[in-house]
DSSP file (Angstrom, degrees, kcal/mol; ACC not computed):
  #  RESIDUE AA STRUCTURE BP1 BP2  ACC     N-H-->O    O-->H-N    N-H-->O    O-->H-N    TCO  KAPPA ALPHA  PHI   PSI    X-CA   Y-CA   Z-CA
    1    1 A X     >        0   0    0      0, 0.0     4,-1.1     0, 0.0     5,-0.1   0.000 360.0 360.0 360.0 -37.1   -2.9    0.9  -59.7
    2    2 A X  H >>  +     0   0    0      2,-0.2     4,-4.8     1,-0.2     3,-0.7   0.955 360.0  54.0 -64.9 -61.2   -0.3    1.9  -56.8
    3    3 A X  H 3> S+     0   0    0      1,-0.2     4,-1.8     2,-0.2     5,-0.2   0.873 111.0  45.8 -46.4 -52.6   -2.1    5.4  -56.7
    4    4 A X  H 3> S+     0   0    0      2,-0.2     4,-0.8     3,-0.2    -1,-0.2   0.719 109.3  51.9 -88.8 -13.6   -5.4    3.6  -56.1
    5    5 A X  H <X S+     0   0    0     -4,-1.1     4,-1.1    -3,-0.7    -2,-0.2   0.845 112.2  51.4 -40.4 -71.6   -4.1    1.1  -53.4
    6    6 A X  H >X S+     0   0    0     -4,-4.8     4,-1.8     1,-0.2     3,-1.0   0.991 107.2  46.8 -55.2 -65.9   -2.8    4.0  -51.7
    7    7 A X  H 3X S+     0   0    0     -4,-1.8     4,-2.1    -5,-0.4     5,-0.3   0.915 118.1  49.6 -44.7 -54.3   -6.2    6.2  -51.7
    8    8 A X  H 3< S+     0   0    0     -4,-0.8    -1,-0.3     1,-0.3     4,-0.2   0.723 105.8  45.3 -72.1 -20.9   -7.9    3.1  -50.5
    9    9 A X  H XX S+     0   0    0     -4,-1.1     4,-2.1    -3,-1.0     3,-1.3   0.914 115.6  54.9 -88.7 -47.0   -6.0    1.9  -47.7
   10   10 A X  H >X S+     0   0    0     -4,-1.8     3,-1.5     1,-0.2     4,-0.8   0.914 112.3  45.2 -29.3 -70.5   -5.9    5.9  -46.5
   11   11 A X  H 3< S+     0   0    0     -4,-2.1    -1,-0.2    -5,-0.4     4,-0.2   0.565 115.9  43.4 -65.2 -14.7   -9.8    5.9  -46.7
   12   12 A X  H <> S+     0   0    0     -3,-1.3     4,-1.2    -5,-0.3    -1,-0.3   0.819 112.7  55.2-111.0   0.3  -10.1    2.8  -45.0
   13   13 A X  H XX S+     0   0    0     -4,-2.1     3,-0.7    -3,-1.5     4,-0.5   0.988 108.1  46.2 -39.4-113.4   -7.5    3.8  -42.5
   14   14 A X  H >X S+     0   0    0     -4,-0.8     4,-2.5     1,-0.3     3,-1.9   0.751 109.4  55.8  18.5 -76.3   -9.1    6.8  -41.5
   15   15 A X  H >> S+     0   0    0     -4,-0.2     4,-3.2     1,-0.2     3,-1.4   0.865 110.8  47.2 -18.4 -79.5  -12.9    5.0  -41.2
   16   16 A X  H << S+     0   0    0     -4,-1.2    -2,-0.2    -3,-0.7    -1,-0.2   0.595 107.7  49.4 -60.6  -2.7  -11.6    2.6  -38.9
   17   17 A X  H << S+     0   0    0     -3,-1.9     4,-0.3    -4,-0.5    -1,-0.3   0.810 115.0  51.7-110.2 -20.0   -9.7    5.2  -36.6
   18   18 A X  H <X S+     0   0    0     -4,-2.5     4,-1.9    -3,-1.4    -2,-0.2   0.670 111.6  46.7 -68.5 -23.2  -13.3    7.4  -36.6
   19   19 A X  H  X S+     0   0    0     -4,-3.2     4,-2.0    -5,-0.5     5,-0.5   0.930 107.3  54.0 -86.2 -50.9  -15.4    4.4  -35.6
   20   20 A X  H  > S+     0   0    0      2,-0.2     4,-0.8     1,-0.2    -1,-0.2   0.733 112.6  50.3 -37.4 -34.0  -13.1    3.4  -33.0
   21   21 A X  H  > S+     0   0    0     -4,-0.3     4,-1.9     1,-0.2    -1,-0.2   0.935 112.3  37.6 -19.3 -97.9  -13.6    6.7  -31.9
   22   22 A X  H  < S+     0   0    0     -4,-1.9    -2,-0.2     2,-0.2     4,-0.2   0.649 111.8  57.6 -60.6 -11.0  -16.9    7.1  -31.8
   23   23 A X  H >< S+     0   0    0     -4,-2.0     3,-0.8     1,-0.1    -1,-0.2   0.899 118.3  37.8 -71.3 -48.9  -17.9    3.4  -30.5
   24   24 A X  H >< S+     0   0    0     -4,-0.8     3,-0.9    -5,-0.5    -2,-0.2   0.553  93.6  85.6 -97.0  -3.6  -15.8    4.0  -27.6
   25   25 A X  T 3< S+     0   0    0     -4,-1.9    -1,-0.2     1,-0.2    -3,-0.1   0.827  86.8  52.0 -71.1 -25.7  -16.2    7.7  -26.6
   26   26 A X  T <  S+     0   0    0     -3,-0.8    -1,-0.2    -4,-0.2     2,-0.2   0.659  92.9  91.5 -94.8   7.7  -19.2    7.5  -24.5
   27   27 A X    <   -     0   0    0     -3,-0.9     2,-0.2    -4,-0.1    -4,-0.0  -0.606  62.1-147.6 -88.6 145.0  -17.7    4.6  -22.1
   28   28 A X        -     0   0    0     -2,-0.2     2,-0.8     3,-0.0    -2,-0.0  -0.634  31.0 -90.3-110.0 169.0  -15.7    5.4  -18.8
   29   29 A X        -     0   0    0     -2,-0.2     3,-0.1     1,-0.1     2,-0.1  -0.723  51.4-110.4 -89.8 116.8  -13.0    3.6  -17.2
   30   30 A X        -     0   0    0     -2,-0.8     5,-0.1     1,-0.1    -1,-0.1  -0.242  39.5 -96.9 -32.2 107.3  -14.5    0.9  -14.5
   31   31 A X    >>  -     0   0    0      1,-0.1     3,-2.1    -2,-0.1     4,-0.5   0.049  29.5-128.7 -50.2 132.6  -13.9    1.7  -10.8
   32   32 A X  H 3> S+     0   0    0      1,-0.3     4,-0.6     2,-0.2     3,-0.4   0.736 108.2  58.3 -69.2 -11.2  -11.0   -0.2   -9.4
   33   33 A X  H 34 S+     0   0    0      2,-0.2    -1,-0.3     1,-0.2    -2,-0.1   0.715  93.4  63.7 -87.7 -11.3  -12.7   -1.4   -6.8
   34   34 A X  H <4 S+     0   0    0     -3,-2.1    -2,-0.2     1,-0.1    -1,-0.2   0.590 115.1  36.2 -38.8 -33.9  -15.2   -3.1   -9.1
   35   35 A X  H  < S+     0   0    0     -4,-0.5    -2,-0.2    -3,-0.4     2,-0.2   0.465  93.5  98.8-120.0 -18.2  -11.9   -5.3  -10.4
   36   36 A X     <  -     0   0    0     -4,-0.6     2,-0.2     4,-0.1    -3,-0.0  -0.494  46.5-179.9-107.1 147.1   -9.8   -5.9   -7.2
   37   37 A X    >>  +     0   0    0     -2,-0.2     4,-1.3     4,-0.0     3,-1.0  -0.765  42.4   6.5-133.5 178.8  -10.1   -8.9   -5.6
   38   38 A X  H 3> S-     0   0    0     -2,-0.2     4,-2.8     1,-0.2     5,-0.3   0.077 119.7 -13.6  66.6-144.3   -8.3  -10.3   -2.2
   39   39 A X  H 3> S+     0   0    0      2,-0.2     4,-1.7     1,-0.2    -1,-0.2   0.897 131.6  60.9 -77.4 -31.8   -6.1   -8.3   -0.1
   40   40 A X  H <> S+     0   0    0     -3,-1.0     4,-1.3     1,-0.2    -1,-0.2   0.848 111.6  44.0 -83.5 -17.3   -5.7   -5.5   -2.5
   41   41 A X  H  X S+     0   0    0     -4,-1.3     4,-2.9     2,-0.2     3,-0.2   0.895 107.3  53.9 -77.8 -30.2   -9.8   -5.1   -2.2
   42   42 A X  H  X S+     0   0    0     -4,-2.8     4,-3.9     1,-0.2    -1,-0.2   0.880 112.1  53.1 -72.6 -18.2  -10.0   -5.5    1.6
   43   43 A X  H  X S+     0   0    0     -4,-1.7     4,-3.3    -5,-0.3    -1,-0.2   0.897 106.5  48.6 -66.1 -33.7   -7.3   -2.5    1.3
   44   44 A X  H  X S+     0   0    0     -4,-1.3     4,-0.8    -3,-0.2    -1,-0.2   0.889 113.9  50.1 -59.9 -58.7   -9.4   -0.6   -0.8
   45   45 A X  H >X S+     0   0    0     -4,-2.9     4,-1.4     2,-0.2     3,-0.8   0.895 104.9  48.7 -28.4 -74.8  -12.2   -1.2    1.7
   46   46 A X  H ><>S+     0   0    0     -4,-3.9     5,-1.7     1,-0.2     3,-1.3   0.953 113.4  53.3 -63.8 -47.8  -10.8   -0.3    4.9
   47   47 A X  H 3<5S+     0   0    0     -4,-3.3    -1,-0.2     1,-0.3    -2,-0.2   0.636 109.5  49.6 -91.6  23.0   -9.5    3.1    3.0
   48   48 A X  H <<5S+     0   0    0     -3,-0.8    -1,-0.3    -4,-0.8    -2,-0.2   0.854 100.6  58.6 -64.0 -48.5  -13.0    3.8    1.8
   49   49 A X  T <<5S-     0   0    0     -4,-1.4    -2,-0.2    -3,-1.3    -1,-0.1   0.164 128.2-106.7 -91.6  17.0  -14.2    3.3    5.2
   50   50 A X  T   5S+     0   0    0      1,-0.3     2,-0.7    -4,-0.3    -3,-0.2   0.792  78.7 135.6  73.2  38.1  -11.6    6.3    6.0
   51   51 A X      < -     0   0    0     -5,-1.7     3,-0.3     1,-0.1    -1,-0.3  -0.951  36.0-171.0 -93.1 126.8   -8.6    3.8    7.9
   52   52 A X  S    S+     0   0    0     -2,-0.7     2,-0.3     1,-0.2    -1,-0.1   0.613  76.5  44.3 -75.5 -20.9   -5.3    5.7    5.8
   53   53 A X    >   +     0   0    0      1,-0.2     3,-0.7    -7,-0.1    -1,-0.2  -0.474  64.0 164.8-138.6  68.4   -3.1    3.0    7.2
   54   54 A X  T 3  S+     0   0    0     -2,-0.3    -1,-0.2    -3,-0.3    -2,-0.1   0.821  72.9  38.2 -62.4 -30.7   -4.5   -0.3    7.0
   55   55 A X  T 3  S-     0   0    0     65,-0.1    -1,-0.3    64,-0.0    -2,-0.1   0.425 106.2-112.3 -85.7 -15.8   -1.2   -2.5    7.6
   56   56 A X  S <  S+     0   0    0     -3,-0.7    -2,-0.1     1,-0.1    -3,-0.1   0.827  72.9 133.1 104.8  -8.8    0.2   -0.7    9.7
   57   57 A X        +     0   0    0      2,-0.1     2,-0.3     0, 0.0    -1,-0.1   0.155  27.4 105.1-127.9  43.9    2.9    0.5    8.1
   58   58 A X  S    S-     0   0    0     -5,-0.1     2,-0.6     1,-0.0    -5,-0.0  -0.773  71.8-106.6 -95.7 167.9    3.6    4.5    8.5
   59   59 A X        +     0   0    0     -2,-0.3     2,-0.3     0, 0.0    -2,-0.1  -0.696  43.2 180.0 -76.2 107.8    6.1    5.6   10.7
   60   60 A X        -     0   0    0     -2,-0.6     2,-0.0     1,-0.1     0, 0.0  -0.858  28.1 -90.7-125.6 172.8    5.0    7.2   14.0
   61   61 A X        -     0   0    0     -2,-0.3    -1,-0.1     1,-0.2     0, 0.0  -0.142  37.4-104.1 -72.5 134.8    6.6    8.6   16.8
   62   62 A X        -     0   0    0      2,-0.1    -1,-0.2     9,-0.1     2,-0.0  -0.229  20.5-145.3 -63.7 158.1    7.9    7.2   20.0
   63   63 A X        -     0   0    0      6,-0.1     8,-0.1     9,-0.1    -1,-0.1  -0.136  55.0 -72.8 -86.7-163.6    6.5    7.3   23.4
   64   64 A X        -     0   0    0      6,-0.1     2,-0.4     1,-0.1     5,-0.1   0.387  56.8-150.3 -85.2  23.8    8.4    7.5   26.1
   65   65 A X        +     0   0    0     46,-0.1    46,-2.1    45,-0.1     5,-0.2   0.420  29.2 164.1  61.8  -6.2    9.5    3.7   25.8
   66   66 A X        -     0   0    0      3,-0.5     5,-0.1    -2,-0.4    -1,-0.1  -0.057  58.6-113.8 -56.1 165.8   10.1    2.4   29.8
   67   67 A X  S    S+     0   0    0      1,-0.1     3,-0.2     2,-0.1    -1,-0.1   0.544 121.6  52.0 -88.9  12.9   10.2   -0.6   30.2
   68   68 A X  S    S+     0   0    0      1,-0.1     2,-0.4    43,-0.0    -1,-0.1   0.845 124.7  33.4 -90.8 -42.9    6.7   -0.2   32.4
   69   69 A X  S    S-     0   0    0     -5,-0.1    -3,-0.5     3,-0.0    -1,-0.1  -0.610  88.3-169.3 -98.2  59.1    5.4    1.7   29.3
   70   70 A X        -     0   0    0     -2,-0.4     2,-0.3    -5,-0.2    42,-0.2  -0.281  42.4 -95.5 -59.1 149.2    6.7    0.5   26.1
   71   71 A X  E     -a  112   0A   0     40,-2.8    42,-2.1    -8,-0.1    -1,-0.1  -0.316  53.6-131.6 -45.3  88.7    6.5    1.8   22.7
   72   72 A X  E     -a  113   0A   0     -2,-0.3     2,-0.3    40,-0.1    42,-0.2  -0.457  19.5-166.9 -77.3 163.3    2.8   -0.6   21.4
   73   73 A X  E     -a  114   0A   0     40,-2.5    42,-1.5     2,-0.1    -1,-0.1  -0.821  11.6-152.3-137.8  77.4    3.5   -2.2   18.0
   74   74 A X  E     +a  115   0A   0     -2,-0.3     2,-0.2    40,-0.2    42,-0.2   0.172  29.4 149.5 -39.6 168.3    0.0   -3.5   16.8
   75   75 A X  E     -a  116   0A   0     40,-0.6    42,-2.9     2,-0.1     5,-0.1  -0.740  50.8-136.5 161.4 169.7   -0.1   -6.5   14.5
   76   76 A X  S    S+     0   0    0     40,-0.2    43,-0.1    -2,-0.2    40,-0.1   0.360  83.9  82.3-109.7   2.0   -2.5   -9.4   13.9
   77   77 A X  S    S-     0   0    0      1,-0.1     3,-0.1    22,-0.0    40,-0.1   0.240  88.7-115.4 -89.3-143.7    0.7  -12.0   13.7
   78   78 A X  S    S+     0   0    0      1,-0.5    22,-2.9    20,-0.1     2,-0.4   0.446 101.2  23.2-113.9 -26.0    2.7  -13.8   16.6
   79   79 A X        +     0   0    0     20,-0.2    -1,-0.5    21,-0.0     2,-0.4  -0.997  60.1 170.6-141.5 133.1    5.8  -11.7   15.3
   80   80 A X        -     0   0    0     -2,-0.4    18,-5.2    18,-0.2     2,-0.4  -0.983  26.5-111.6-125.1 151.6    6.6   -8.8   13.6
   81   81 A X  B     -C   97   0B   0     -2,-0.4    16,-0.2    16,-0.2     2,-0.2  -0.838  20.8-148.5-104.4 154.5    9.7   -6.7   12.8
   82   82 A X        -     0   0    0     14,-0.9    -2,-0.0    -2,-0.4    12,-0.0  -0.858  16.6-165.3 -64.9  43.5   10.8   -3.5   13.7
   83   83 A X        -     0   0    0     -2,-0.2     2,-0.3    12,-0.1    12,-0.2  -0.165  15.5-173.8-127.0 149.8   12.6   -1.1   12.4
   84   84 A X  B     -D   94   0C   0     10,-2.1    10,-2.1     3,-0.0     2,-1.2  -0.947  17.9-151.3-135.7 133.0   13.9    1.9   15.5
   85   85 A X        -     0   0    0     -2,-0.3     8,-0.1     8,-0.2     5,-0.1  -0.783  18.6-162.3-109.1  89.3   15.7    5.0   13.9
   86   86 A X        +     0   0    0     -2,-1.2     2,-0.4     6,-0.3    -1,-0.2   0.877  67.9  29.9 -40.2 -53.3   17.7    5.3   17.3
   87   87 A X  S >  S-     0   0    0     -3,-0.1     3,-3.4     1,-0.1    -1,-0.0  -0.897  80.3-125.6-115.6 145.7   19.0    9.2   16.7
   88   88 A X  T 3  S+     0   0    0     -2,-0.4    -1,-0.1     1,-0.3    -2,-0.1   0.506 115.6  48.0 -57.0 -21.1   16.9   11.9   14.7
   89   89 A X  T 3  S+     0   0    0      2,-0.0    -1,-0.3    -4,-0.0     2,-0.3   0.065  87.8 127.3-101.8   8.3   19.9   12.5   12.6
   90   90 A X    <   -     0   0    0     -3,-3.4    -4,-0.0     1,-0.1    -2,-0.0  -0.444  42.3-169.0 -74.1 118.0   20.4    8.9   12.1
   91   91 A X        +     0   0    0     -2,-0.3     2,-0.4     2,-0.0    -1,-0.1   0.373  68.8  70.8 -89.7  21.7   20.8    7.4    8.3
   92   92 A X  S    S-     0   0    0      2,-0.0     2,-0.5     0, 0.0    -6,-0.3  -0.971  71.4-141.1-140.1 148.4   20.5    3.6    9.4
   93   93 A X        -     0   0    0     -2,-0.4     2,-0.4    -8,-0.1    -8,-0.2  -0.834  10.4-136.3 -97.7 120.6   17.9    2.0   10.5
   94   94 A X  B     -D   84   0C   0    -10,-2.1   -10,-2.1    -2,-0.5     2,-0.6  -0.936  20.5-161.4-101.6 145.7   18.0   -0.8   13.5
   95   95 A X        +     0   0    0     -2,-0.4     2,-0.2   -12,-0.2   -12,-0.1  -0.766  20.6 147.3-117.4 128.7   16.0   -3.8   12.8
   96   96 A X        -     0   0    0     -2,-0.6   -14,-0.9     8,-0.0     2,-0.5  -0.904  40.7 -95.6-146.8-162.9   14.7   -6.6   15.6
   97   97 A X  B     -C   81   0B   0     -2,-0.2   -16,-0.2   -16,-0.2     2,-0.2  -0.974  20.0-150.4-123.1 130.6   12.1   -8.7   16.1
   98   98 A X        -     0   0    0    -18,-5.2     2,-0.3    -2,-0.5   -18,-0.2  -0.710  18.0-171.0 -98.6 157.7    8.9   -8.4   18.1
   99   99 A X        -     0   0    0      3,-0.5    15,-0.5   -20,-0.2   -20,-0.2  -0.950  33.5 -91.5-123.5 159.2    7.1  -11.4   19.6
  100  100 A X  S    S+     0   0    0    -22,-2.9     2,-2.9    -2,-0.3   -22,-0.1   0.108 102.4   1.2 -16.9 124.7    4.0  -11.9   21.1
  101  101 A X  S    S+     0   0    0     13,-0.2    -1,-0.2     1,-0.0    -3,-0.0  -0.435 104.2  93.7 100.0 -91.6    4.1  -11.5   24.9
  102  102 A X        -     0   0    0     -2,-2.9    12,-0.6     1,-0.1    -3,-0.5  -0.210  67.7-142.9 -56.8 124.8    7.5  -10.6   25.5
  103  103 A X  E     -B  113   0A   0     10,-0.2     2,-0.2    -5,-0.1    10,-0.2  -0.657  30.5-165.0 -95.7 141.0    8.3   -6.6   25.6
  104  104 A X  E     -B  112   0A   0      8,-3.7     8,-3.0    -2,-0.4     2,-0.3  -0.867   8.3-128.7-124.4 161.5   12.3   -6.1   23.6
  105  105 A X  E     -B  111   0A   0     -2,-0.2     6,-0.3     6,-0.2     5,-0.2  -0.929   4.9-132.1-129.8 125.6   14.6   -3.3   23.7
  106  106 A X        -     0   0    0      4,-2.1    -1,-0.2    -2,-0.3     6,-0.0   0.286  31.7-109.5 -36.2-176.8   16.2   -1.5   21.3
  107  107 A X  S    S+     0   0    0      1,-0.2    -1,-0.1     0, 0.0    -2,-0.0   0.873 123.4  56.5 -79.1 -37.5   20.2   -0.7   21.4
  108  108 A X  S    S-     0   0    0      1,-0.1    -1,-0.2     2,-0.1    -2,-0.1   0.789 125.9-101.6 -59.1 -35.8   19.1    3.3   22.2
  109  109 A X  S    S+     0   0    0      1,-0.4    -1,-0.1   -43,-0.0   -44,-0.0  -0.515  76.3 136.1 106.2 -74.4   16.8    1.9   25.7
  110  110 A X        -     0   0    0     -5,-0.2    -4,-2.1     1,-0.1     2,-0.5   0.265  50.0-133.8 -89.3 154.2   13.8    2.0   24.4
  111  111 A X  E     - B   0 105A   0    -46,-2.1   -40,-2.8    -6,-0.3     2,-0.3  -0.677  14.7-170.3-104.8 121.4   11.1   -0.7   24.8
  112  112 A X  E     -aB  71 104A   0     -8,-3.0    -8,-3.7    -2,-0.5     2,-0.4  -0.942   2.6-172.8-102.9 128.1    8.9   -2.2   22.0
  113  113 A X  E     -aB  72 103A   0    -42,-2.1   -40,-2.5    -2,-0.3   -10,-0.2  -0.979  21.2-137.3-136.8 131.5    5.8   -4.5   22.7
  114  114 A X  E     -a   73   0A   0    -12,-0.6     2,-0.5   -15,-0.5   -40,-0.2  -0.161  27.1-173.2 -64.3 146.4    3.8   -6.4   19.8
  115  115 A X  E     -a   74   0A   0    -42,-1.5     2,-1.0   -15,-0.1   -40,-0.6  -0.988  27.8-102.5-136.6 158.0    0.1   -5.9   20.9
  116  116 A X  E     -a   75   0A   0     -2,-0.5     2,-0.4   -42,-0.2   -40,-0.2  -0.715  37.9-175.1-101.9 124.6   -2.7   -8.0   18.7
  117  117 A X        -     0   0    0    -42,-2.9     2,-0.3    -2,-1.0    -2,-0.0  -0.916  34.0 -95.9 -75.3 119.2   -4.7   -6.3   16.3
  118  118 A X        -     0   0    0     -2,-0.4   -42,-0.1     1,-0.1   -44,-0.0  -0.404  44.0-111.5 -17.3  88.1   -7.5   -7.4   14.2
  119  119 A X              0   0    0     -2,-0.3    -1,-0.1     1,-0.2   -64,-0.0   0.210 360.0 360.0 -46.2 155.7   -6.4   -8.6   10.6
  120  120 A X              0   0    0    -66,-0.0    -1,-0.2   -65,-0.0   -74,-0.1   0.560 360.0 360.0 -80.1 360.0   -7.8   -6.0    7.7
């Protein structure tokens, strides 16, 4: 009886782990923009429509920073922060705060000004 328990549960093991198989073998996995809703779709969006950086948030290089020509720091808010890597060899990060309007300066000299951007 054990013997025939076993053989059956094998065989019916083994069915179920070929149809599952085969039901599901000609289907593909659903495009993620199909599924995404919100913010993480308008992200999706914009890098379809070939923007790489929708937020805003790689690191680029300074200008020259006067205070007649500051360093611009899009955003769509009233404030954003900042983060200034003063020296090239530096391992800390200074942090401030931009606002609207007002142009700030870092501890190194150099001048940051928030400028407005379109939200994504």
């Amino acid at each position: 009886m054990a013997a025939l328990c076993c053989r059956v549960l094998a065989q019916t093991s083994r069915r179920n782990v070929i149809y599952s198989t085969a039901r599901y073998a000609n289907k593909m996995m659903a495009d993620p923009l199909e599924h995404a809703t919100g913010l993480e779709k308008r992200e999706l969006l914009a890098e379809a429509a070939g923007n790489d950086n929708p937020f805003d948030m790689k690191i680029f290089k300074r200008g020259p920073g006067t205070k007649d020509s500051p360093n611009l720091v899009p955003s769509c808010f009233e404030s954003r922060i900042v983060g200034c890597v003063c020296e090239e060899d530096a391992t800390s990060v200074n942090w401030m705060w931009l606002h609207q309007g007002t142009p700030r300066r870092c501890e190194c000299g150099y001048w940051f000004k928030l400028t407005k951007r379109a939200p994504v």
